[in-house]
VMD Tcl script that builds the backbone (N, CA, C; Angstrom):
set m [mol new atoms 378]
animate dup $m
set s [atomselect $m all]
$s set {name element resname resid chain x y z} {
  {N N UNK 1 A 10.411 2.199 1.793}
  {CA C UNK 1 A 9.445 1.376 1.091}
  {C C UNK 1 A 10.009 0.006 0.744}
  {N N UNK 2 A 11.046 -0.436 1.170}
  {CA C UNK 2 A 11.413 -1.760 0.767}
  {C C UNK 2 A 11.149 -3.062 1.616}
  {N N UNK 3 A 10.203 -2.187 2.531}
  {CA C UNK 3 A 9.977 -3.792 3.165}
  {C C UNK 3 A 8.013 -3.738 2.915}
  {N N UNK 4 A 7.927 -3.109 1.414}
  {CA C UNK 4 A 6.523 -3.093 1.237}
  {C C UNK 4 A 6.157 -4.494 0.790}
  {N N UNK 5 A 4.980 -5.229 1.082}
  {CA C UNK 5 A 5.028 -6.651 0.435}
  {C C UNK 5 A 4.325 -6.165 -0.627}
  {N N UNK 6 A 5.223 -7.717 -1.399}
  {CA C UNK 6 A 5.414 -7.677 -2.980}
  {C C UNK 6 A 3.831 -7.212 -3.473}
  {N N UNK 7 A 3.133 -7.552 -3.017}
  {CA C UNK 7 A 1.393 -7.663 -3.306}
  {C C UNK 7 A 1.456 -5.717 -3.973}
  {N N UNK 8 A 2.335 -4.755 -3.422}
  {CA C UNK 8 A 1.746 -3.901 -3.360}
  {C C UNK 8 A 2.472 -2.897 -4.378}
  {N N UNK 9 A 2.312 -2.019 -5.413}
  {CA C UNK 9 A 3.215 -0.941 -5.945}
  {C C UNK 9 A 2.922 0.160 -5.487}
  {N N UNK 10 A 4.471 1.160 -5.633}
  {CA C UNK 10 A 4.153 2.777 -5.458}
  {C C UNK 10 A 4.236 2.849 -6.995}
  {N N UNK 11 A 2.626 3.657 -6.694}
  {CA C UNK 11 A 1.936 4.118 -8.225}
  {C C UNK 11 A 2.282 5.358 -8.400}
  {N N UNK 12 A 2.556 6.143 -7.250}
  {CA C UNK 12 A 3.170 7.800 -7.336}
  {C C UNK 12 A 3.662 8.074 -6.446}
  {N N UNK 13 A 4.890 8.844 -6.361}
  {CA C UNK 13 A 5.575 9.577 -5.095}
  {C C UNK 13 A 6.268 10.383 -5.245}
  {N N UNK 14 A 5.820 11.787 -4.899}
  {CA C UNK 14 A 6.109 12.954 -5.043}
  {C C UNK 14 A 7.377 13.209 -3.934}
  {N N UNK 15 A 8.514 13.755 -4.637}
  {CA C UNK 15 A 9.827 13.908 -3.780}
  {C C UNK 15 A 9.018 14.664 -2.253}
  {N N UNK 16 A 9.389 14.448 -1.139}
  {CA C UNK 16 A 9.014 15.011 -0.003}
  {C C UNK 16 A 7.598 15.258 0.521}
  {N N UNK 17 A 6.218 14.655 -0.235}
  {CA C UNK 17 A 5.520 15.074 -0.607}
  {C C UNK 17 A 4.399 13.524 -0.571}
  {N N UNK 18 A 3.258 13.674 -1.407}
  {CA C UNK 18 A 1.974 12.527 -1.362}
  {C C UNK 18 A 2.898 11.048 -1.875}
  {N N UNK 19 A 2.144 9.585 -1.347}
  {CA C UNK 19 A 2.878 9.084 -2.069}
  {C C UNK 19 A 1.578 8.219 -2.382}
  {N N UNK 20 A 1.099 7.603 -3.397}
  {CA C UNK 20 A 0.494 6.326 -3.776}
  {C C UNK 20 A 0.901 5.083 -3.547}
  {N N UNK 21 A 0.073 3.743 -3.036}
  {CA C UNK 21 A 0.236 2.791 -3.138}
  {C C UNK 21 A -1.079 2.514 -3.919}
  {N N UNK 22 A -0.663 1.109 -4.671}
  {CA C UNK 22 A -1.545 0.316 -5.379}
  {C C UNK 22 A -1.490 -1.134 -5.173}
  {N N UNK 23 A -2.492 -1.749 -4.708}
  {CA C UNK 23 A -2.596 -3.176 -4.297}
  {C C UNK 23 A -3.043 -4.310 -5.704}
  {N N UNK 24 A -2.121 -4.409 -6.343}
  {CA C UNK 24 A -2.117 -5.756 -7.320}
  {C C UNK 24 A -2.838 -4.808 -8.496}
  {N N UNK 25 A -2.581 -3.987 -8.943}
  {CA C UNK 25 A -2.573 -3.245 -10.034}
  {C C UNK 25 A -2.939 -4.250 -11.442}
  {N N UNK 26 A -2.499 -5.479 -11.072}
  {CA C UNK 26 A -2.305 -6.282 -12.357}
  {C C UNK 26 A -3.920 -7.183 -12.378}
  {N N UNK 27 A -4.088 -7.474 -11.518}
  {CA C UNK 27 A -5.505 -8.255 -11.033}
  {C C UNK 27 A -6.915 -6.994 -11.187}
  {N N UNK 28 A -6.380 -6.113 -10.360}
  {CA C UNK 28 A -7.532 -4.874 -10.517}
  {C C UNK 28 A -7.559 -3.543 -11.211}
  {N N UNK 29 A -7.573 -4.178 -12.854}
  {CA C UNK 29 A -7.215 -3.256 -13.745}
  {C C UNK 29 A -8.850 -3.052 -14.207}
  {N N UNK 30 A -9.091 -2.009 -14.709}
  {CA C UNK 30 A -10.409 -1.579 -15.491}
  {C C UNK 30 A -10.758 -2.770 -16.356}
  {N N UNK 31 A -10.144 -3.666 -17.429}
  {CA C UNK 31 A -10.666 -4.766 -17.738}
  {C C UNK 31 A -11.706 -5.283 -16.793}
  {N N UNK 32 A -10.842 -6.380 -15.646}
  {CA C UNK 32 A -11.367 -7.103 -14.861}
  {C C UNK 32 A -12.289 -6.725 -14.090}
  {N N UNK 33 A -11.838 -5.858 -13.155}
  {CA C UNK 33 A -13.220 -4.970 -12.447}
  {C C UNK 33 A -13.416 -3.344 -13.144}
  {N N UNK 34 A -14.559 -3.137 -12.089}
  {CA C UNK 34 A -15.063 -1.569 -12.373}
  {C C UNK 34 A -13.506 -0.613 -12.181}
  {N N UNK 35 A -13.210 0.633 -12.894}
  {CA C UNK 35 A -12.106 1.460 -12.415}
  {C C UNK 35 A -11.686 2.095 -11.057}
  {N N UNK 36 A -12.848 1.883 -10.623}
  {CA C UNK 36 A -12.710 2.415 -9.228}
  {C C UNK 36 A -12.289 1.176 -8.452}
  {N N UNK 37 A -12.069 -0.167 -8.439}
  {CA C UNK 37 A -11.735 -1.206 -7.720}
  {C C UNK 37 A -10.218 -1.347 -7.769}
  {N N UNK 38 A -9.174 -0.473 -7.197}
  {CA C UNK 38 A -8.174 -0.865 -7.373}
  {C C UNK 38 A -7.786 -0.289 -5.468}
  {N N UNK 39 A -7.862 -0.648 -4.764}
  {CA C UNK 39 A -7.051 -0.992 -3.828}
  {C C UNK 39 A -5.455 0.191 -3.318}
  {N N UNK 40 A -6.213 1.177 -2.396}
  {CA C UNK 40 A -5.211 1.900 -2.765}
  {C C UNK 40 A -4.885 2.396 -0.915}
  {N N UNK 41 A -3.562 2.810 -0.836}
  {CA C UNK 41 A -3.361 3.764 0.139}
  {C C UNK 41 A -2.649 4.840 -0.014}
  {N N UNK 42 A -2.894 6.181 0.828}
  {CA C UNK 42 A -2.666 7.498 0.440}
  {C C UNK 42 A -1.906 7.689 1.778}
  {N N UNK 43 A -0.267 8.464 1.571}
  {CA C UNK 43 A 0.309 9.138 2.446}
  {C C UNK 43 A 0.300 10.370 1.800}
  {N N UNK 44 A -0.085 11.408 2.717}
  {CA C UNK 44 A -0.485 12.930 2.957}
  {C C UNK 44 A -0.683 13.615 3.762}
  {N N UNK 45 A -0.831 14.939 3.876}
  {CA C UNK 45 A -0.855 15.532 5.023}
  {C C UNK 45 A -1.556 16.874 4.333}
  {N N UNK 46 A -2.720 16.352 2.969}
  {CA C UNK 46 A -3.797 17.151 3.080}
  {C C UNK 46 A -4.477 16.801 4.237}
  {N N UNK 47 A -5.695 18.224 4.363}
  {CA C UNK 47 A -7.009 17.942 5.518}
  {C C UNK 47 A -7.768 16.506 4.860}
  {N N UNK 48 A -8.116 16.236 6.100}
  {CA C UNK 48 A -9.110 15.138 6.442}
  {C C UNK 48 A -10.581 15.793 6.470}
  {N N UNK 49 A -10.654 17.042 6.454}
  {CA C UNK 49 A -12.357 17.462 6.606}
  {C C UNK 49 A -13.154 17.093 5.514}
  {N N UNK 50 A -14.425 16.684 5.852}
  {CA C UNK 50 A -14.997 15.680 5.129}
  {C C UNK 50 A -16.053 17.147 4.122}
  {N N UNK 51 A -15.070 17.938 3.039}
  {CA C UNK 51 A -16.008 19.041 2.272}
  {C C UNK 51 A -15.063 18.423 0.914}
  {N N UNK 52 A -15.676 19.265 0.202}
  {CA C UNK 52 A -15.351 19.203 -1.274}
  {C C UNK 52 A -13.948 20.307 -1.168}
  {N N UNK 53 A -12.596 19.055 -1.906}
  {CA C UNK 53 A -11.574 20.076 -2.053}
  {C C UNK 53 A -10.837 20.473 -0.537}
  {N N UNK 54 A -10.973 19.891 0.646}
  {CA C UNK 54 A -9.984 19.608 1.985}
  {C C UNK 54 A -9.037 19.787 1.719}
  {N N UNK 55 A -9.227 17.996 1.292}
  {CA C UNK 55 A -7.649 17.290 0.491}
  {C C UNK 55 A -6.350 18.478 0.308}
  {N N UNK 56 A -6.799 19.362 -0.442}
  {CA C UNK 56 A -5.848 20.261 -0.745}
  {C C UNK 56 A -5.276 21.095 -0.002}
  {N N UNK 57 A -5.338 21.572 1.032}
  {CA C UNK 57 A -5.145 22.447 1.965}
  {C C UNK 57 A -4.042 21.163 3.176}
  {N N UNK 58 A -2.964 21.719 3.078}
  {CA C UNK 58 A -2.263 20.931 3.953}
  {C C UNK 58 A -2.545 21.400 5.148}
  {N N UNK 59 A -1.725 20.591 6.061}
  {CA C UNK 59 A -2.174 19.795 7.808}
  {C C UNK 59 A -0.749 19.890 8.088}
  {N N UNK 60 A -0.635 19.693 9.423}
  {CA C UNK 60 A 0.529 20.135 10.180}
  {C C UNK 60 A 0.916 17.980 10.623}
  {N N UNK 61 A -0.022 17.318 10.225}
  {CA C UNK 61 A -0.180 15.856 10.241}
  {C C UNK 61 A -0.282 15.120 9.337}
  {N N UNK 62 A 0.263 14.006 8.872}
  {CA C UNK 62 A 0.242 13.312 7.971}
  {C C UNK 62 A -0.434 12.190 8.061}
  {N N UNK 63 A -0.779 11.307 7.106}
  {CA C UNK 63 A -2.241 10.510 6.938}
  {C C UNK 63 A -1.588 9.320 5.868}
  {N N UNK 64 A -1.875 8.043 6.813}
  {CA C UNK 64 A -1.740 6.734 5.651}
  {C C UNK 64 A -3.417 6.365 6.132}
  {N N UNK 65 A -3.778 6.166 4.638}
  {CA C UNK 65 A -5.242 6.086 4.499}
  {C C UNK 65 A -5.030 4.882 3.378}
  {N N UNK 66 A -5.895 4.089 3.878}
  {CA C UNK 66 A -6.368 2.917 2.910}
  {C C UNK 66 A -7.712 3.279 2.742}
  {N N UNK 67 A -7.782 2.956 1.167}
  {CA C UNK 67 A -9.185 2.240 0.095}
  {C C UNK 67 A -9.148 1.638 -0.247}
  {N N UNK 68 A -10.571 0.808 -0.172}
  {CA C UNK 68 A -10.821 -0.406 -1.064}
  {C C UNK 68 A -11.242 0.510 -2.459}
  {N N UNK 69 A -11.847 1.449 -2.251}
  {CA C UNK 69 A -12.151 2.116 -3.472}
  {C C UNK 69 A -12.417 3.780 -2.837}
  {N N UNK 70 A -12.614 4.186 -3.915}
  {CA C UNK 70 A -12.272 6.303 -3.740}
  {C C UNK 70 A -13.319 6.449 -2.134}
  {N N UNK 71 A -14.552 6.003 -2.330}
  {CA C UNK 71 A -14.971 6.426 -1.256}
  {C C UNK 71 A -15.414 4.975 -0.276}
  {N N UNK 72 A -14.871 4.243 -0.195}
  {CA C UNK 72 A -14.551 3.516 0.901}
  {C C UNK 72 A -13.140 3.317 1.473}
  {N N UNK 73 A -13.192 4.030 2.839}
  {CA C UNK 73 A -12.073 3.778 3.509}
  {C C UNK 73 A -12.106 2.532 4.524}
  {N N UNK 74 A -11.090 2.024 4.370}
  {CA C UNK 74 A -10.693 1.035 5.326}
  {C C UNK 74 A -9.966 1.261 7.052}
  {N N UNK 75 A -9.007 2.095 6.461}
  {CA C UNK 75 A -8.138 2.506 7.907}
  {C C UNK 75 A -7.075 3.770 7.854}
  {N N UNK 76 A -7.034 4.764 8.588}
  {CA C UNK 76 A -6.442 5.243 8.459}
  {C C UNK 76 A -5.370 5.353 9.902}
  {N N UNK 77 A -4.147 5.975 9.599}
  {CA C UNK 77 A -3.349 6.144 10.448}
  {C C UNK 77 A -2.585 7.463 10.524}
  {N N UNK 78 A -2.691 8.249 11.653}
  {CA C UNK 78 A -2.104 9.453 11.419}
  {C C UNK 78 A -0.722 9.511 12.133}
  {N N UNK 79 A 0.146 10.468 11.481}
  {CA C UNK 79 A 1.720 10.418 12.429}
  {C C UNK 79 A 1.955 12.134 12.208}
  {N N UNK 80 A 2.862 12.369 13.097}
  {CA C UNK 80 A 3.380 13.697 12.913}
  {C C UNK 80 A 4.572 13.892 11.514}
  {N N UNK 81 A 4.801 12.909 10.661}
  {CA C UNK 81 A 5.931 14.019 9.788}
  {C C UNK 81 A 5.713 12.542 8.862}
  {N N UNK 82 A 5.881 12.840 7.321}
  {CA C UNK 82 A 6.183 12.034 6.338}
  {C C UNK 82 A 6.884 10.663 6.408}
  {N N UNK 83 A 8.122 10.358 6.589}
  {CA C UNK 83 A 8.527 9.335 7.353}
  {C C UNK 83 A 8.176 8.330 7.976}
  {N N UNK 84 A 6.931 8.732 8.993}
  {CA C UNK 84 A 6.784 7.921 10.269}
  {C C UNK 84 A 5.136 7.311 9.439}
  {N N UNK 85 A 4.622 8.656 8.568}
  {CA C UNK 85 A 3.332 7.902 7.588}
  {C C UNK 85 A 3.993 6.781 7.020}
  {N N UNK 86 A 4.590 7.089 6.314}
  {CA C UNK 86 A 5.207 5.966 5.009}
  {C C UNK 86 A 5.364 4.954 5.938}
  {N N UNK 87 A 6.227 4.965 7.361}
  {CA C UNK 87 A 6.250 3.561 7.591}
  {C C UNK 87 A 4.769 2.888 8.560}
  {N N UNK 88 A 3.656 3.587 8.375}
  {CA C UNK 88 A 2.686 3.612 8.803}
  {C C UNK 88 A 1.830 2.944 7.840}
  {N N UNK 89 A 2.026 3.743 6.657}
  {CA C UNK 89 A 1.428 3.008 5.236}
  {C C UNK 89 A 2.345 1.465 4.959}
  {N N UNK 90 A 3.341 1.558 5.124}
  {CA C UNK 90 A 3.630 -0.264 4.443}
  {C C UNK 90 A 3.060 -0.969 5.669}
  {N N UNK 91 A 3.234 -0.848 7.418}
  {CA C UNK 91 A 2.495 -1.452 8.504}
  {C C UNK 91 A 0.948 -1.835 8.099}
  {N N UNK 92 A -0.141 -0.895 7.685}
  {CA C UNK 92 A -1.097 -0.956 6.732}
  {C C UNK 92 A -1.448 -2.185 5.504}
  {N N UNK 93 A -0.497 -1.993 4.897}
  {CA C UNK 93 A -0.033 -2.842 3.658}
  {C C UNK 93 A -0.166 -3.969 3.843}
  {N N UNK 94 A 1.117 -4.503 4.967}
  {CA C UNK 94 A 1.427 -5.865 5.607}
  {C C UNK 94 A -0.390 -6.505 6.473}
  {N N UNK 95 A -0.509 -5.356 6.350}
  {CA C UNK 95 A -1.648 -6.266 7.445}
  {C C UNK 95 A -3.175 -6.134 6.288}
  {N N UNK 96 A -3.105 -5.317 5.472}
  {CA C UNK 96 A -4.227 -5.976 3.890}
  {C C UNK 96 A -3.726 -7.218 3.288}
  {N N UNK 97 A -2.546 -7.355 3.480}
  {CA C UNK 97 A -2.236 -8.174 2.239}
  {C C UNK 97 A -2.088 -9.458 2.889}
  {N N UNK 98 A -2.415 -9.619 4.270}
  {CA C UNK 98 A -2.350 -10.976 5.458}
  {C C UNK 98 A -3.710 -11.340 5.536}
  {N N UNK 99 A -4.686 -10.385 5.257}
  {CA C UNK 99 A -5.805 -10.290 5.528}
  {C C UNK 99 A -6.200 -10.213 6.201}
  {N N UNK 100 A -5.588 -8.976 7.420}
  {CA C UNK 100 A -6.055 -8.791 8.594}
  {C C UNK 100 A -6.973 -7.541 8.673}
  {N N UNK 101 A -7.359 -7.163 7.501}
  {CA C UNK 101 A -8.160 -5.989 7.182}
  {C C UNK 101 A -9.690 -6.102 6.923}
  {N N UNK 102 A -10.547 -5.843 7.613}
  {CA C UNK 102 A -12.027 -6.545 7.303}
  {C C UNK 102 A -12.509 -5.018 6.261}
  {N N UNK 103 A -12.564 -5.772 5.432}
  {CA C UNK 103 A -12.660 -4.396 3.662}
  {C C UNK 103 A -14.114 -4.782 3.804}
  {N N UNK 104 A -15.362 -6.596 4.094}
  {CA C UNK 104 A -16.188 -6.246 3.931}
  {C C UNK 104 A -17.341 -5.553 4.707}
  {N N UNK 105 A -16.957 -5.518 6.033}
  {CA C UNK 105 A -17.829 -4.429 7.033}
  {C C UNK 105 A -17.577 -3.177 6.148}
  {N N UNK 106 A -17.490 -2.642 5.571}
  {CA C UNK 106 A -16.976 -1.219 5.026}
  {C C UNK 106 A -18.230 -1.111 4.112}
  {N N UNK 107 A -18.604 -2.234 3.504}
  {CA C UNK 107 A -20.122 -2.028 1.997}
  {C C UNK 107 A -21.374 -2.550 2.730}
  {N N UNK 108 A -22.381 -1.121 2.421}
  {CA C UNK 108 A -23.643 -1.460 2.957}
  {C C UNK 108 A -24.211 -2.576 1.260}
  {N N UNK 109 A -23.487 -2.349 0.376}
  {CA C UNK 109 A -23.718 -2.770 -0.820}
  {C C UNK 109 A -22.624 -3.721 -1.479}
  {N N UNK 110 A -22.147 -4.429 -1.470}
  {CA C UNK 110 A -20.969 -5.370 -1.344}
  {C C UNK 110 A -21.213 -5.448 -2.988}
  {N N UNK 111 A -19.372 -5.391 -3.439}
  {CA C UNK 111 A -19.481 -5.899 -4.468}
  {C C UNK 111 A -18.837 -7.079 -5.169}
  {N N UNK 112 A -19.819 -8.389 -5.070}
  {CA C UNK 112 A -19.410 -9.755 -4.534}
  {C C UNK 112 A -18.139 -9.933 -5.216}
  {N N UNK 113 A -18.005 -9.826 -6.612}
  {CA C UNK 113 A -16.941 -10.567 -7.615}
  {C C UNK 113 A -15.429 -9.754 -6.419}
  {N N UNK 114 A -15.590 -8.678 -6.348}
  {CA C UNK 114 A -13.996 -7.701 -6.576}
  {C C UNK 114 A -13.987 -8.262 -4.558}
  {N N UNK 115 A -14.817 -8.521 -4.213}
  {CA C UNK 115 A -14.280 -8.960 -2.700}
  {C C UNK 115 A -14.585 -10.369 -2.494}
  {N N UNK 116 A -14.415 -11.209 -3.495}
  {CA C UNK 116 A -14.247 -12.812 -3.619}
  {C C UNK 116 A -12.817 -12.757 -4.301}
  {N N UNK 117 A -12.412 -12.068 -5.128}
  {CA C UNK 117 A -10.873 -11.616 -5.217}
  {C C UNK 117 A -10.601 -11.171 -4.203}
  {N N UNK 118 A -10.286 -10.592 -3.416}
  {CA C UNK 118 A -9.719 -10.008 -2.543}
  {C C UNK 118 A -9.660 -11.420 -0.831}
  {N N UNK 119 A -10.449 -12.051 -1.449}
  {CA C UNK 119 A -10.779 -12.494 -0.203}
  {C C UNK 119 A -9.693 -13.818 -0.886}
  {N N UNK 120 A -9.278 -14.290 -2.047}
  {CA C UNK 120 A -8.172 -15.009 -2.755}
  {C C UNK 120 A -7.497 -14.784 -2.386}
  {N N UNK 121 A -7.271 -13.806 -2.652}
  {CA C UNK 121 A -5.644 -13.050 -3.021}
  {C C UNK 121 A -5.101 -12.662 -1.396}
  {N N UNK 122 A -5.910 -12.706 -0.452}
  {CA C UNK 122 A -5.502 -11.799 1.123}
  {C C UNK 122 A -5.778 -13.270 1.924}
  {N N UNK 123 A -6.051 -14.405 1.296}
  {CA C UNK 123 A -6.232 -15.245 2.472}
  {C C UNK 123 A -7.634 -15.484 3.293}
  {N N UNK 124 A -8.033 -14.472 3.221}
  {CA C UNK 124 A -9.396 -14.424 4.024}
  {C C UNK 124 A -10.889 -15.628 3.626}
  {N N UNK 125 A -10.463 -15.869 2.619}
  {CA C UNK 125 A -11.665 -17.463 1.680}
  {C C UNK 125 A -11.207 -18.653 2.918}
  {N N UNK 126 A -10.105 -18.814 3.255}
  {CA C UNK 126 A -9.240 -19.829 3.870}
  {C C UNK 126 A -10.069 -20.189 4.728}
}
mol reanalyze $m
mol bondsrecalc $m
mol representation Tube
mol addrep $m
């Protein structure tokens, strides 16, 4: 994780196990936007099946998954073993935080303020 750009924190990381990223934690706090606007990616190797409670049931595959929020995904990337996610998730990272990530094709309902930030902060206003 040390070549994660600065833009980004690990919010949780379980020894051998899930890890959290958080994209500018400081900008997209519950104050400023809604709680659900914080910018996140997930390494795991829960299921991907789209039921209530998957998540939990591990996979023989691991998963760097970006959100703009809980149920908008941006991109995901799958690898065979923990390791090769994580460096899958900062690859991810580097390319949100360049603004090579189109977050607003993702909202049939856009939510202007928190992706006029984003569009600051990633370059993409430019």
């Amino acid at each position: 994780m040390d070549a994660l750009p600065e833009s980004w924190t690990v919010w949780n990381e379980q020894p051998g196990g899930r890890v959290i990223l958080a994209y500018r934690p400081d900008v997209f706090d519950a104050d400023a936007f809604p709680a659900p606007c914080l910018p996140t990616i997930y390494v795991t190797n829960g299921s991907r099946a789209n039921r209530p409670g998957a998540g939990q049931y591990r996979t023989e595959q691991w998963h760097a998954t970006l959100f703009a929020e809980p149920e908008v995904e941006l991109a995901n990337e799958t690898r065979e073993d923990r390791d090769a996610a994580v460096d899958a998730a900062v690859e991810v990272a580097e390319r949100f935080a360049a603004g090579e990530v189109d977050y607003r094709a993702a909202y049939r309902h856009p939510r202007d303020g928190f992706l006029e930030e984003l569009d600051a902060l990633t370059g993409r206003d430019a």
